[in-house]
C-alpha positions in Angstrom: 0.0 0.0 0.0 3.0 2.2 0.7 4.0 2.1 -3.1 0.8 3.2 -3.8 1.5 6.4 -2.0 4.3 7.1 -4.5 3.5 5.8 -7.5 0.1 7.6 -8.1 1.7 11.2 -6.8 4.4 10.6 -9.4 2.4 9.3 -12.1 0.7 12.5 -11.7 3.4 14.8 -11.4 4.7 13.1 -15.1 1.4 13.2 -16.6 1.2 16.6 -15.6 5.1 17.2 -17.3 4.3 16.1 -19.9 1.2 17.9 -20.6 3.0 21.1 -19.9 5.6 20.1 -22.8 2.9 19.1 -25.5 1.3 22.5 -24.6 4.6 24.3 -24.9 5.2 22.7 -28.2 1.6 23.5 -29.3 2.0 27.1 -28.4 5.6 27.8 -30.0 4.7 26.1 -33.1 6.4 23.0 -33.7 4.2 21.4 -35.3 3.2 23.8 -38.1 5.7 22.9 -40.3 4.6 18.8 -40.7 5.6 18.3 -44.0 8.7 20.1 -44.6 11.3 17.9 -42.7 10.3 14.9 -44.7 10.4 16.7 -47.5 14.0 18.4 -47.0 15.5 15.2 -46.0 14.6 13.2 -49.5 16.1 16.2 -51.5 19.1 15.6 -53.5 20.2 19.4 -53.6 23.2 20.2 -51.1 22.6 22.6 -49.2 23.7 26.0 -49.9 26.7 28.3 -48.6 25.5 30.9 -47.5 29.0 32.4 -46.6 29.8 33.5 -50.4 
């Protein structure tokens, strides 16, 4: 019963983190951009120097 005490306080306390971070991600926008990794890593093109 004693594990009890800890377990459901820290499966709380996670839940709770990482609700926080999904919101956090939500709100700074990582996930407006779905498409555009997938599509930049099957590109043949290097990429280019933008120190000329």
């Amino acid at each position: 019963m004693t594990a009890l005490a800890w377990l459901i306080p820290a499966a709380l306390i996670l839940g709770a983190l990482g609700l926080g971070a999904f919101l956090w991600a939500l709100k700074t926008g990582q996930f407006e951009d779905m498409d555009g990794a997938a599509y930049r890593a099957l590109e043949d093109d290097p990429p280019e120097d933008e120190s000329k």
